[in-house]
mmCIF file of the protein (N, C-alpha, C, O) and its ligand, coordinates in Angstrom:
data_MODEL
# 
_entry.id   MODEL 
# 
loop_
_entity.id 
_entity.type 
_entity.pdbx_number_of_molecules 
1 polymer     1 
2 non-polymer 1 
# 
_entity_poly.entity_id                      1 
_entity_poly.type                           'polypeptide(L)' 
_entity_poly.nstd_linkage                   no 
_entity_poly.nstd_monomer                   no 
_entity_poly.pdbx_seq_one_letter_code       
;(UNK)(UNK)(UNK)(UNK)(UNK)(UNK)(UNK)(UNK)(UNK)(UNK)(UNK)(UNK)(UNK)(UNK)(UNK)(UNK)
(UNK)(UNK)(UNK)(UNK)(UNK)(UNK)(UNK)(UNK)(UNK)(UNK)(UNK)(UNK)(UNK)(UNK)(UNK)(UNK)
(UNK)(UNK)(UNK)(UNK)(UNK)(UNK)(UNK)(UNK)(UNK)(UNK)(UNK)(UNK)(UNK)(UNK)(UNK)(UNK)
(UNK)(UNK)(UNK)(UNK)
;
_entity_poly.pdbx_seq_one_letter_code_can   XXXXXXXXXXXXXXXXXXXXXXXXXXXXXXXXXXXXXXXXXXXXXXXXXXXX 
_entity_poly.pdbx_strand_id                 A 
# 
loop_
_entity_poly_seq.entity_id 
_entity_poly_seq.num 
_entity_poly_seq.mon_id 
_entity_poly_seq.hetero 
1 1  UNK n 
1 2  UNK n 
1 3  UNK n 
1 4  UNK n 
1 5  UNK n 
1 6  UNK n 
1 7  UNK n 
1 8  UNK n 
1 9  UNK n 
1 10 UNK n 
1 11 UNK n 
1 12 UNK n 
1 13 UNK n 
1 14 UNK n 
1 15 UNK n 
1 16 UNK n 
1 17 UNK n 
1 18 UNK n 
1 19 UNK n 
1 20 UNK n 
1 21 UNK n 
1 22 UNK n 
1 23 UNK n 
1 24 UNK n 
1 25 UNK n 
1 26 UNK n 
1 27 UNK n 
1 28 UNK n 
1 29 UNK n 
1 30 UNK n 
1 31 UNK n 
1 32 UNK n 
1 33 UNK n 
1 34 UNK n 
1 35 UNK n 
1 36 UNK n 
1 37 UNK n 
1 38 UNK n 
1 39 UNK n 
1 40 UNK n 
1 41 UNK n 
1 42 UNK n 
1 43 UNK n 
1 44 UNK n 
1 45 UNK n 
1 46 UNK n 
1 47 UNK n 
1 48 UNK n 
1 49 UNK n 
1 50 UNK n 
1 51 UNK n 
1 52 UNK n 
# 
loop_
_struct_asym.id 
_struct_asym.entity_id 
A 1 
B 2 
# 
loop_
_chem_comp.id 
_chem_comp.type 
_chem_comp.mon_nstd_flag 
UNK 'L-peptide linking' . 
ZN  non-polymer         . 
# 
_pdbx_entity_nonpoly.entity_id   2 
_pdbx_entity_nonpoly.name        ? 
_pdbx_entity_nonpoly.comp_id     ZN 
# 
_pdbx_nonpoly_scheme.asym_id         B 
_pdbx_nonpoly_scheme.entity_id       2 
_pdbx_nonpoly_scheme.mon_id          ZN 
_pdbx_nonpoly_scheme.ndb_seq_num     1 
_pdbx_nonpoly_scheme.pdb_seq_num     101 
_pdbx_nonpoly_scheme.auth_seq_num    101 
_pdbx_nonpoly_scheme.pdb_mon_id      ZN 
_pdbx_nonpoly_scheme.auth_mon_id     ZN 
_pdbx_nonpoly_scheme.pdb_strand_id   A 
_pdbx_nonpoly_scheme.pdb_ins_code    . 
# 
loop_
_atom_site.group_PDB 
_atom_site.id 
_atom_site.type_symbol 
_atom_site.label_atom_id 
_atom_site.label_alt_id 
_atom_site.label_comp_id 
_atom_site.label_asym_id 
_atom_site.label_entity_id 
_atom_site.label_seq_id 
_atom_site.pdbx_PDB_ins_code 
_atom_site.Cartn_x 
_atom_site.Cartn_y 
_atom_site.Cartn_z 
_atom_site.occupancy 
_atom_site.B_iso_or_equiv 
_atom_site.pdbx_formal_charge 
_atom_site.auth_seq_id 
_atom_site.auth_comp_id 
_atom_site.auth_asym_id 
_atom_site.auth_atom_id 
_atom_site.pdbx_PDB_model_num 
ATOM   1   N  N  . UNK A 1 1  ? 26.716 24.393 21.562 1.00 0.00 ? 1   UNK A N  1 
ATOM   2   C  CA . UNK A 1 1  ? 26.649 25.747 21.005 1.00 0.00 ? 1   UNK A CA 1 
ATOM   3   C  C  . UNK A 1 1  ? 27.308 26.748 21.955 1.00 0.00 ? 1   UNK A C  1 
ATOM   4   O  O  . UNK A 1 1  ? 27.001 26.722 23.147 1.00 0.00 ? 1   UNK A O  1 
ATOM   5   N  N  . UNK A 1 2  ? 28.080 27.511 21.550 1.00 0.00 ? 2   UNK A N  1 
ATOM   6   C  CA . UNK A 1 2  ? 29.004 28.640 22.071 1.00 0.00 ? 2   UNK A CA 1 
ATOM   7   C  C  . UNK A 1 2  ? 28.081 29.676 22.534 1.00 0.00 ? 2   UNK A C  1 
ATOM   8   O  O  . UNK A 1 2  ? 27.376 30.023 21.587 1.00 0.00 ? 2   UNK A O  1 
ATOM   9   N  N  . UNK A 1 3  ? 27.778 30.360 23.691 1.00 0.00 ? 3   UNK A N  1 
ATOM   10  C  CA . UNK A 1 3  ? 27.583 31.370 23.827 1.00 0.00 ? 3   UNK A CA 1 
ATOM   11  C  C  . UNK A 1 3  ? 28.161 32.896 24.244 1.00 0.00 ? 3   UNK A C  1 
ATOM   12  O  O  . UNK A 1 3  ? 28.744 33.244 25.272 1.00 0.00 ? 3   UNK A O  1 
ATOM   13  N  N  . UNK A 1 4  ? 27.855 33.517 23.296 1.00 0.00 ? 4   UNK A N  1 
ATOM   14  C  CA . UNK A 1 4  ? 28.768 34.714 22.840 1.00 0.00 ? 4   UNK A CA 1 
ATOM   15  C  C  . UNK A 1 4  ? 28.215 35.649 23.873 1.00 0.00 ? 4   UNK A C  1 
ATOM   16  O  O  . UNK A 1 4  ? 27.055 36.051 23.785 1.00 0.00 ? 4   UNK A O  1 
ATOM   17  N  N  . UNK A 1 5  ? 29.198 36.090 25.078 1.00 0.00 ? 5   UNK A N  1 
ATOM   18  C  CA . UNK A 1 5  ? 28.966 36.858 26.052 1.00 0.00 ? 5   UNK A CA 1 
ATOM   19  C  C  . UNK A 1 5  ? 29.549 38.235 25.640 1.00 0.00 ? 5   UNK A C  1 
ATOM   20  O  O  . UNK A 1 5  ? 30.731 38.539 25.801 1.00 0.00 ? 5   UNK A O  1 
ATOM   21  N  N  . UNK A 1 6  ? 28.696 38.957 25.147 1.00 0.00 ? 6   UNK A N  1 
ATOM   22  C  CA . UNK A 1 6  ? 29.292 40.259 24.497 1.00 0.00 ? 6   UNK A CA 1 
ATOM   23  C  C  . UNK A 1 6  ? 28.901 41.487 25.460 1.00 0.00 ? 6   UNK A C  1 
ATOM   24  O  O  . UNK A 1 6  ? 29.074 42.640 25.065 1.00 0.00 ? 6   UNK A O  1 
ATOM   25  N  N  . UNK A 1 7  ? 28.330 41.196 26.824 1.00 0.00 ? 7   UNK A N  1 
ATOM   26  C  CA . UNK A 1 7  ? 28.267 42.336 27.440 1.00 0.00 ? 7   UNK A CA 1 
ATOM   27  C  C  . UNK A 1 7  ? 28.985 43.012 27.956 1.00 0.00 ? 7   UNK A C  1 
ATOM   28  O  O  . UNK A 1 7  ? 30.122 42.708 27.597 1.00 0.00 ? 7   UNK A O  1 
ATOM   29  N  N  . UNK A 1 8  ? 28.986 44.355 29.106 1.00 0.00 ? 8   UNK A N  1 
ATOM   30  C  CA . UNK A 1 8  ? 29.619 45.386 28.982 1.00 0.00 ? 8   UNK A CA 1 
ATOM   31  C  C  . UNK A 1 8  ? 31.147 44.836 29.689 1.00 0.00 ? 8   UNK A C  1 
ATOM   32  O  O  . UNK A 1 8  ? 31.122 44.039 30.627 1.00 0.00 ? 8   UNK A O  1 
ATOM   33  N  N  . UNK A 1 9  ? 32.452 45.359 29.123 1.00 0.00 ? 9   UNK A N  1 
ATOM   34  C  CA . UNK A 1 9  ? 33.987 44.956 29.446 1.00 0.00 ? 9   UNK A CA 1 
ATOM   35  C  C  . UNK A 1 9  ? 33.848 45.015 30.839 1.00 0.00 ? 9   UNK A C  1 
ATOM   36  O  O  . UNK A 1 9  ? 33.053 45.699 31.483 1.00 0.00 ? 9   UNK A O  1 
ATOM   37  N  N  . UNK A 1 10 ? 35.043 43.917 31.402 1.00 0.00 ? 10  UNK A N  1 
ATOM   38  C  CA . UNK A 1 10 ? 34.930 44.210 32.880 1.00 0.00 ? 10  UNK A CA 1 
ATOM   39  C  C  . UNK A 1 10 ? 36.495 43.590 32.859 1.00 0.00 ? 10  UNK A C  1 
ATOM   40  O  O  . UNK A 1 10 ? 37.066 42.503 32.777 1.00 0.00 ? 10  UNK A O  1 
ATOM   41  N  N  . UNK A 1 11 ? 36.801 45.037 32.988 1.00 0.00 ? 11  UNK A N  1 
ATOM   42  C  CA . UNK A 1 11 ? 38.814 45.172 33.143 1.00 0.00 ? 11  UNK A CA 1 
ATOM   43  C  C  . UNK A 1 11 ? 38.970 44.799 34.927 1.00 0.00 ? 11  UNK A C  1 
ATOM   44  O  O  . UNK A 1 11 ? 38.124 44.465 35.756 1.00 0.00 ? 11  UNK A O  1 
ATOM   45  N  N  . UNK A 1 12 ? 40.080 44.976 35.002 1.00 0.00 ? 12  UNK A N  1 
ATOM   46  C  CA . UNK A 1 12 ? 40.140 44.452 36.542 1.00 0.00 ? 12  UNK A CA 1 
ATOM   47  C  C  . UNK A 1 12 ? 40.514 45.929 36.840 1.00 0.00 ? 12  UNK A C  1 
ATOM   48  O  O  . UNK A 1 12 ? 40.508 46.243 38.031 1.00 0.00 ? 12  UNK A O  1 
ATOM   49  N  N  . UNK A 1 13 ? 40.761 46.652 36.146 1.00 0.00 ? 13  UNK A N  1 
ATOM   50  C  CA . UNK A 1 13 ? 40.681 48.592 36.528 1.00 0.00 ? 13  UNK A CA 1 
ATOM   51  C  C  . UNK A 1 13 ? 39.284 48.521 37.048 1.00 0.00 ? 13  UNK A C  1 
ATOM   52  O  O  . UNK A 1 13 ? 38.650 49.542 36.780 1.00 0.00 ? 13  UNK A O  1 
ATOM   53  N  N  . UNK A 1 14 ? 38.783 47.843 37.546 1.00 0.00 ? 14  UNK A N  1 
ATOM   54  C  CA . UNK A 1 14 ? 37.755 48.201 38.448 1.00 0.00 ? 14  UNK A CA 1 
ATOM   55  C  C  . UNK A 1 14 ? 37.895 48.677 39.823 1.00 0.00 ? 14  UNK A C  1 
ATOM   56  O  O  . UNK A 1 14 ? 37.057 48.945 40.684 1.00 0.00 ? 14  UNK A O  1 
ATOM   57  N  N  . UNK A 1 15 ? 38.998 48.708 39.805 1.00 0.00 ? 15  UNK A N  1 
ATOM   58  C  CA . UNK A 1 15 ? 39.019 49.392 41.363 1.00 0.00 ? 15  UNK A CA 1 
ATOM   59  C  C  . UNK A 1 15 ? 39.369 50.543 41.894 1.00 0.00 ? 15  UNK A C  1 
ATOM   60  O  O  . UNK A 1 15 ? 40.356 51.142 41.468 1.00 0.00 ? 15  UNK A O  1 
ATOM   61  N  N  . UNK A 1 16 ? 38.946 50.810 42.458 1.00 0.00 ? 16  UNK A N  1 
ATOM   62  C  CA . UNK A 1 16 ? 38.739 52.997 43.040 1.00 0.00 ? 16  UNK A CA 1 
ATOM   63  C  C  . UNK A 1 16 ? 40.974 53.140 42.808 1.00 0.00 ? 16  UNK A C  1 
ATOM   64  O  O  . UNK A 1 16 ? 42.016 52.529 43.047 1.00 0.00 ? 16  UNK A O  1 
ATOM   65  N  N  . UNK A 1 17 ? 40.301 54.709 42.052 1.00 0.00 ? 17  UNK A N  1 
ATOM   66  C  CA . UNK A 1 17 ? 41.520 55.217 42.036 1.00 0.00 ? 17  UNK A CA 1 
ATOM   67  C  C  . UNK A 1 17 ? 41.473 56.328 42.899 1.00 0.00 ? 17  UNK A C  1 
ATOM   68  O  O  . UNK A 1 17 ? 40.502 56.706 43.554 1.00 0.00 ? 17  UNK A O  1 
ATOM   69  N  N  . UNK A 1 18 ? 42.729 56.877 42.840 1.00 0.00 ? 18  UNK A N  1 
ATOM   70  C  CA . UNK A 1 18 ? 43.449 58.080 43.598 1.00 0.00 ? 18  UNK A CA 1 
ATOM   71  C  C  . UNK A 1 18 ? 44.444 58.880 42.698 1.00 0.00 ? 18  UNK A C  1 
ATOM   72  O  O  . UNK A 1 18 ? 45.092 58.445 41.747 1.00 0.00 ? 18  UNK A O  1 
ATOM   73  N  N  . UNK A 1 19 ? 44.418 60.337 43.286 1.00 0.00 ? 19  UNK A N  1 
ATOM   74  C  CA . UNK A 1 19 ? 45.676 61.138 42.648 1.00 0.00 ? 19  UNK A CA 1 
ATOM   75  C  C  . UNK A 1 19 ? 46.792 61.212 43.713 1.00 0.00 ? 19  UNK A C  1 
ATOM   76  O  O  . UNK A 1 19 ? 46.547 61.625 44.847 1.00 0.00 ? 19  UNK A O  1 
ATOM   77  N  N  . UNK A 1 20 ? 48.022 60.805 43.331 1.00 0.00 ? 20  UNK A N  1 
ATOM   78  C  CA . UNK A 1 20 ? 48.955 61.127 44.456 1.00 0.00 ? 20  UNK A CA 1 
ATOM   79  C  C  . UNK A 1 20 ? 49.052 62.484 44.640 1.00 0.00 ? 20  UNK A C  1 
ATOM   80  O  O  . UNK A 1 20 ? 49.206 63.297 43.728 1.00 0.00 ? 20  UNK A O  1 
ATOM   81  N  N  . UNK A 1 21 ? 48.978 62.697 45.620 1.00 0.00 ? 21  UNK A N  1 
ATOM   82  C  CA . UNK A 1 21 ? 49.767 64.248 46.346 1.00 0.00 ? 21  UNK A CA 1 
ATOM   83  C  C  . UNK A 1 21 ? 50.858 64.258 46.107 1.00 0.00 ? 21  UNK A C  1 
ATOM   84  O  O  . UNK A 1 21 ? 51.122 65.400 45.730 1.00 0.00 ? 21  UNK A O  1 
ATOM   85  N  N  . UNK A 1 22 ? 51.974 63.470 46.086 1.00 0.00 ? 22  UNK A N  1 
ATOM   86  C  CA . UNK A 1 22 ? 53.534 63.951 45.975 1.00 0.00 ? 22  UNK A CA 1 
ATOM   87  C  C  . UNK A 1 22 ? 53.529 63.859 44.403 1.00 0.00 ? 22  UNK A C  1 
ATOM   88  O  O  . UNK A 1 22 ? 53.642 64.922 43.793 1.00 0.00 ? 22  UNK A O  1 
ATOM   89  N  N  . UNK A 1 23 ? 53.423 62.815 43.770 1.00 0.00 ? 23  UNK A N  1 
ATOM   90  C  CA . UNK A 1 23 ? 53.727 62.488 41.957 1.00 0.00 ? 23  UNK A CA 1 
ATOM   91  C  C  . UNK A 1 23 ? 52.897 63.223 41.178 1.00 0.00 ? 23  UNK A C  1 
ATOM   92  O  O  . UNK A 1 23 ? 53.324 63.976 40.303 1.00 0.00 ? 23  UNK A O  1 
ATOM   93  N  N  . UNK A 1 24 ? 51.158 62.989 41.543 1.00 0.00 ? 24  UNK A N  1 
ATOM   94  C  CA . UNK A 1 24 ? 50.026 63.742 40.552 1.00 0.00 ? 24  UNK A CA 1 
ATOM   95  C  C  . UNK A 1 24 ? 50.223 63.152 39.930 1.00 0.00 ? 24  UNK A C  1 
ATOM   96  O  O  . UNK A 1 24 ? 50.333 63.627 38.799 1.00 0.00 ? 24  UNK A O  1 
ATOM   97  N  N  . UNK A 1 25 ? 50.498 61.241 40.123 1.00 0.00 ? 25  UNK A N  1 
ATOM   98  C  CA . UNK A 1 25 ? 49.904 60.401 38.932 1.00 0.00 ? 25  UNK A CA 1 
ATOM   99  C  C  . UNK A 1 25 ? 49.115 59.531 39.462 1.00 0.00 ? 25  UNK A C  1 
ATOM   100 O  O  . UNK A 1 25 ? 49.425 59.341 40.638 1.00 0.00 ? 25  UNK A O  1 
ATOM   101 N  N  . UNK A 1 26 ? 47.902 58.686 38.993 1.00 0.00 ? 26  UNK A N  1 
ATOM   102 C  CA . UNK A 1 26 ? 46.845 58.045 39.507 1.00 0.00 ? 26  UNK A CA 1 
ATOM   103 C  C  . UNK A 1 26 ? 47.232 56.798 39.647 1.00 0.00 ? 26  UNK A C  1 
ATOM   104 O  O  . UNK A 1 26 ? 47.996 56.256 38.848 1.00 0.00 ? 26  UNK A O  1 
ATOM   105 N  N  . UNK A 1 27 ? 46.600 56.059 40.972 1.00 0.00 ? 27  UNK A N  1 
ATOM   106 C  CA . UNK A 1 27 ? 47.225 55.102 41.571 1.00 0.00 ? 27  UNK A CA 1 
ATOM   107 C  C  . UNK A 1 27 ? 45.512 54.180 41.944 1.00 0.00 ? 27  UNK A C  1 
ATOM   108 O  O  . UNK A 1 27 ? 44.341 54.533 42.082 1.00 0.00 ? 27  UNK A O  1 
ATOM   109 N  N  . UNK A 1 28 ? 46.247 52.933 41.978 1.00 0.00 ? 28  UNK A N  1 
ATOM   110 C  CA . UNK A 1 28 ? 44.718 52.118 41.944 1.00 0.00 ? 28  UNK A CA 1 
ATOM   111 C  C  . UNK A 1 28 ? 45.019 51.559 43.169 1.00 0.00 ? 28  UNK A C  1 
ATOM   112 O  O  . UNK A 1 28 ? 46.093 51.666 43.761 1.00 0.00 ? 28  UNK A O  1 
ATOM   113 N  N  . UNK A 1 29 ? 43.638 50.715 43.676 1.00 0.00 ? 29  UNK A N  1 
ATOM   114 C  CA . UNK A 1 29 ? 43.379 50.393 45.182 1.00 0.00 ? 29  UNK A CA 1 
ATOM   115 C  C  . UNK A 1 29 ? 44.386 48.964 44.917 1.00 0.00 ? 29  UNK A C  1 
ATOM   116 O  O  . UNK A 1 29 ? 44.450 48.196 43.957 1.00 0.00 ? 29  UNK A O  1 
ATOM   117 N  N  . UNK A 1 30 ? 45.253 49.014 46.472 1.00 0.00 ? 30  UNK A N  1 
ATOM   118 C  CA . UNK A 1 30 ? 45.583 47.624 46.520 1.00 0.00 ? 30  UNK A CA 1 
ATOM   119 C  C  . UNK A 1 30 ? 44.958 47.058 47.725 1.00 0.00 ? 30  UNK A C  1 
ATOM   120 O  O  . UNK A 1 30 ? 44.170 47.719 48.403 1.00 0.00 ? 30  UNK A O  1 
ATOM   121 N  N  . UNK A 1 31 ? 45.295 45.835 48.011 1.00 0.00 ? 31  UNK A N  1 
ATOM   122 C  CA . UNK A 1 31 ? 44.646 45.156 49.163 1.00 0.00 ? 31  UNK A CA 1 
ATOM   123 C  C  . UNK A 1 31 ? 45.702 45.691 49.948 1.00 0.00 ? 31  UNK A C  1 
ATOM   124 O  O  . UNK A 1 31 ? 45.312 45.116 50.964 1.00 0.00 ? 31  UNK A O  1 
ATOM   125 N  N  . UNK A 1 32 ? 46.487 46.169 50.253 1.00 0.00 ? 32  UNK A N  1 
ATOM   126 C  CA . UNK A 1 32 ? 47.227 46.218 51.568 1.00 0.00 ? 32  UNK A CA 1 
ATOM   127 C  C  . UNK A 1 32 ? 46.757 47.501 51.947 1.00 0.00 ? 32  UNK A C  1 
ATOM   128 O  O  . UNK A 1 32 ? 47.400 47.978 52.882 1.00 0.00 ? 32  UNK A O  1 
ATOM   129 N  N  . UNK A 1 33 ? 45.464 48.494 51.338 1.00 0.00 ? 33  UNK A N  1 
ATOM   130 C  CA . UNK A 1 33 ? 45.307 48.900 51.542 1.00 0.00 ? 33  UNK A CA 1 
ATOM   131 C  C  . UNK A 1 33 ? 43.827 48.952 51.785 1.00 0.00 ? 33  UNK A C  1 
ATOM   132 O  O  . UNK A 1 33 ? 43.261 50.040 51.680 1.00 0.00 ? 33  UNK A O  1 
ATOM   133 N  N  . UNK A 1 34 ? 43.206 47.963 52.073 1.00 0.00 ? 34  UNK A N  1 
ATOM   134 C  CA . UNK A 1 34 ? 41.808 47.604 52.369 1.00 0.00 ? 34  UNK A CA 1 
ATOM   135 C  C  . UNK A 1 34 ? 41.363 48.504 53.385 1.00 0.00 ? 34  UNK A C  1 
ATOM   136 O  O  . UNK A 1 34 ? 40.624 49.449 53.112 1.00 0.00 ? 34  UNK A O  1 
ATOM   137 N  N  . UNK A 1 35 ? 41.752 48.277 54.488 1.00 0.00 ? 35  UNK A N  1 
ATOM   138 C  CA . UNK A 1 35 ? 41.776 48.803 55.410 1.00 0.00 ? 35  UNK A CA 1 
ATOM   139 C  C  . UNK A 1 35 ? 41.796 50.917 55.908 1.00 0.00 ? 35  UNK A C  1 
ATOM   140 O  O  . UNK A 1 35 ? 41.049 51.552 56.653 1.00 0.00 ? 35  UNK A O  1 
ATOM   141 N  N  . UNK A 1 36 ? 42.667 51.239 55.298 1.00 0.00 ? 36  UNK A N  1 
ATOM   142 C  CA . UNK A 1 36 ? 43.537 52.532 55.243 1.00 0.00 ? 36  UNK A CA 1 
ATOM   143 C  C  . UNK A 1 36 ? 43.246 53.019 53.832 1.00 0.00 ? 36  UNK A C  1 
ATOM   144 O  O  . UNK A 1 36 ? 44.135 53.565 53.179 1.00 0.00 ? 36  UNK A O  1 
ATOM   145 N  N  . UNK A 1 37 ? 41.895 52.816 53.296 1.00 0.00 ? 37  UNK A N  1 
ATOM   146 C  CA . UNK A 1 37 ? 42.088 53.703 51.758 1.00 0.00 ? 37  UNK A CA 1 
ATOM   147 C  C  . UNK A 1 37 ? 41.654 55.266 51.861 1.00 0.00 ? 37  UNK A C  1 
ATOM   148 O  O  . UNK A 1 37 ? 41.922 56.228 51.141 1.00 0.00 ? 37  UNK A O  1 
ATOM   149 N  N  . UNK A 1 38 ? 40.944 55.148 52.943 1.00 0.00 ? 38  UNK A N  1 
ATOM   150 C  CA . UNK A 1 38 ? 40.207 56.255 52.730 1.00 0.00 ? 38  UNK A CA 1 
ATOM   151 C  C  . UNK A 1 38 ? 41.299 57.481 53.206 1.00 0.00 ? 38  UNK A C  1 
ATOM   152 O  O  . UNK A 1 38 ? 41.076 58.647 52.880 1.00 0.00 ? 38  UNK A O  1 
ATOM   153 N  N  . UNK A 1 39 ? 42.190 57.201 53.802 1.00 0.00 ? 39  UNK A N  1 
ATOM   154 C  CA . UNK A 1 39 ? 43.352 58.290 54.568 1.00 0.00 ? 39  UNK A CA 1 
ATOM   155 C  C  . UNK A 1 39 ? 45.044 57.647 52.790 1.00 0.00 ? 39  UNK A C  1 
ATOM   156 O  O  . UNK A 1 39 ? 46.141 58.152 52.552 1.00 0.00 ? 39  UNK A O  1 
ATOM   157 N  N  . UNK A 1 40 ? 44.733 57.142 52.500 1.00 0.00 ? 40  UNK A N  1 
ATOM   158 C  CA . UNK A 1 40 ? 46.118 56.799 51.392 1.00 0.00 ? 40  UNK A CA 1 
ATOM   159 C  C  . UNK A 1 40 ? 46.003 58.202 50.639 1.00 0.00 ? 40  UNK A C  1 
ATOM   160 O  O  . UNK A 1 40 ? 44.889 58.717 50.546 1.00 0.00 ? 40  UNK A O  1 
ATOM   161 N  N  . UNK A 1 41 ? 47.285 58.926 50.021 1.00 0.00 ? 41  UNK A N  1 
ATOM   162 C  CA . UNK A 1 41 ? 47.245 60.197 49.425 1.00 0.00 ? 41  UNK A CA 1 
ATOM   163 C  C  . UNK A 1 41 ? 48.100 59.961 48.649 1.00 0.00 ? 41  UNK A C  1 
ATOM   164 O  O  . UNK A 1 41 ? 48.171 60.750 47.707 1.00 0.00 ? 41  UNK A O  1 
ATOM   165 N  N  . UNK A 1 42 ? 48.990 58.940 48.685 1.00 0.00 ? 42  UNK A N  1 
ATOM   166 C  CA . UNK A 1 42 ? 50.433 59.235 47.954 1.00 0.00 ? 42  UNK A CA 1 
ATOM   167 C  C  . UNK A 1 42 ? 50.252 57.382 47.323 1.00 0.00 ? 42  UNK A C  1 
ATOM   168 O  O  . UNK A 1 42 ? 49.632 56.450 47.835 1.00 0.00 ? 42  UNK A O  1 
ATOM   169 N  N  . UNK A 1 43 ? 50.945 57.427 46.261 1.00 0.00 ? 43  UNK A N  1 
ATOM   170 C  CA . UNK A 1 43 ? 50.888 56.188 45.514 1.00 0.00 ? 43  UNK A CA 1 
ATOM   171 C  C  . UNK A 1 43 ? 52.073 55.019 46.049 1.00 0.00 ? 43  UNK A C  1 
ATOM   172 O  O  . UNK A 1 43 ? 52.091 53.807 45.832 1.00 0.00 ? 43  UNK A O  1 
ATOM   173 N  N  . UNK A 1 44 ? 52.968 55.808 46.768 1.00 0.00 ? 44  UNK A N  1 
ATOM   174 C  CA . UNK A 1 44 ? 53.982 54.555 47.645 1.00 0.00 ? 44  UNK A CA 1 
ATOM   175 C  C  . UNK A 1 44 ? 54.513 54.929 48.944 1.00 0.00 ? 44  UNK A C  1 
ATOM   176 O  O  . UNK A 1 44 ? 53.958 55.932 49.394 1.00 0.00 ? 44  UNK A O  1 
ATOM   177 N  N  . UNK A 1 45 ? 55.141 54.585 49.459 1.00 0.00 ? 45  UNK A N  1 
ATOM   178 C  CA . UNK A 1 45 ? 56.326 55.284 50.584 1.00 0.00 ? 45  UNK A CA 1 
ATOM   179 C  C  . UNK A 1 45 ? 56.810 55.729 50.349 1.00 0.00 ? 45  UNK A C  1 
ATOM   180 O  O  . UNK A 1 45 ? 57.103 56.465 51.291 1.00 0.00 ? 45  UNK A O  1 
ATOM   181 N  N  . UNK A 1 46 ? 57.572 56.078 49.157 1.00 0.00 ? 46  UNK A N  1 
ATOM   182 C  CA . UNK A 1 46 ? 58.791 56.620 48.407 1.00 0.00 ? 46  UNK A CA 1 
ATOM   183 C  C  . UNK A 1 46 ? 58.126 58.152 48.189 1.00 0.00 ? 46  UNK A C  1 
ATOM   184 O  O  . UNK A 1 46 ? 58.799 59.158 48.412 1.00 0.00 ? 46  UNK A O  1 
ATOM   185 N  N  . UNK A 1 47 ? 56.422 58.230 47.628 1.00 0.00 ? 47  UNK A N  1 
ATOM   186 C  CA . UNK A 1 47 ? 56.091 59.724 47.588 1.00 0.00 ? 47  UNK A CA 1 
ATOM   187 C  C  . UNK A 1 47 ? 55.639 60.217 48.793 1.00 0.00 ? 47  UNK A C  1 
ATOM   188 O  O  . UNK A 1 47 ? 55.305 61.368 49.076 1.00 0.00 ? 47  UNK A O  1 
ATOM   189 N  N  . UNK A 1 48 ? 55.673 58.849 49.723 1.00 0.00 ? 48  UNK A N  1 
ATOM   190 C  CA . UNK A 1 48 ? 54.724 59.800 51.069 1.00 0.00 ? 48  UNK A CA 1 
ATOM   191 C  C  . UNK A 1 48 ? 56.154 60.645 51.746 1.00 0.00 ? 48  UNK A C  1 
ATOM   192 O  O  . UNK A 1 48 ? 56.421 61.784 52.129 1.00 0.00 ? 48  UNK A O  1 
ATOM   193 N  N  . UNK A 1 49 ? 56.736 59.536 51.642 1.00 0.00 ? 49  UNK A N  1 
ATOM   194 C  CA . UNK A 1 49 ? 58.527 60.544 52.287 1.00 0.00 ? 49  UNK A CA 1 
ATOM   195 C  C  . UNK A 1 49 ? 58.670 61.500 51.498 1.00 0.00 ? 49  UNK A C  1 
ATOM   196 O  O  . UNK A 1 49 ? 59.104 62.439 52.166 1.00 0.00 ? 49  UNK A O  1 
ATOM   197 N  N  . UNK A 1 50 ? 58.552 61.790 50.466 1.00 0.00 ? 50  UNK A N  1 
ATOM   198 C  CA . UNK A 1 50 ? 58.829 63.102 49.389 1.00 0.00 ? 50  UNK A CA 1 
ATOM   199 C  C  . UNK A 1 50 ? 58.487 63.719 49.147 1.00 0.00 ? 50  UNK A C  1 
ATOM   200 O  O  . UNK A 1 50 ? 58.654 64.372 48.117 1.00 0.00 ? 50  UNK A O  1 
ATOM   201 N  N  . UNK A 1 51 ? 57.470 63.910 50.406 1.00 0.00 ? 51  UNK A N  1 
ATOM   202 C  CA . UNK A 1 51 ? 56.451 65.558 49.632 1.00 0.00 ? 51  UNK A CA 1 
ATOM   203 C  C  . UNK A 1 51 ? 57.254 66.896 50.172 1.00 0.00 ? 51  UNK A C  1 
ATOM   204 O  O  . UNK A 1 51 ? 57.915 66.929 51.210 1.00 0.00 ? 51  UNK A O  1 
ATOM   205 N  N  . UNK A 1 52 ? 57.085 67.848 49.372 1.00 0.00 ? 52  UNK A N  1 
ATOM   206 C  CA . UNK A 1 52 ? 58.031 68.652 49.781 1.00 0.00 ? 52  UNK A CA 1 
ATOM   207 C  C  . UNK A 1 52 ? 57.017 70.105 50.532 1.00 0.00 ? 52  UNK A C  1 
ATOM   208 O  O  . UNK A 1 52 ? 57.597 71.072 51.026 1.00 0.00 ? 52  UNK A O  1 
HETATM 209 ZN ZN . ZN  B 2 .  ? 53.284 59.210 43.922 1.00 0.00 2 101 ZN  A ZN 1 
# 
């Protein structure tokens, strides 16, 4: 017999987001940033070099 696991969704968007400072578009936790999340502001290198 199959059991039908209908409880609550569990997306892998489970993980802490952020707003970039340079783009102001939301960026999700990576592991290379395990370490350094709490200081991350910008969603790549490309916006951390580009803030104006
Ligand atoms: Zn950005």
């Amino acid at each position: 017999m199959k059991k039908n696991a209908n409880g609550p969704r569990r997306d892998k968007t489970d993980l802490p987001e952020k707003i970039c400072a340079s783009c102001g578009l939301p960026f999700s936790w990576r592991k290379k940033w395990a370490r350094t999340w709490d200081e991350i502001r910008y969603c790549s290198d490309r916006c951390r070099n580009a803030r104006k």
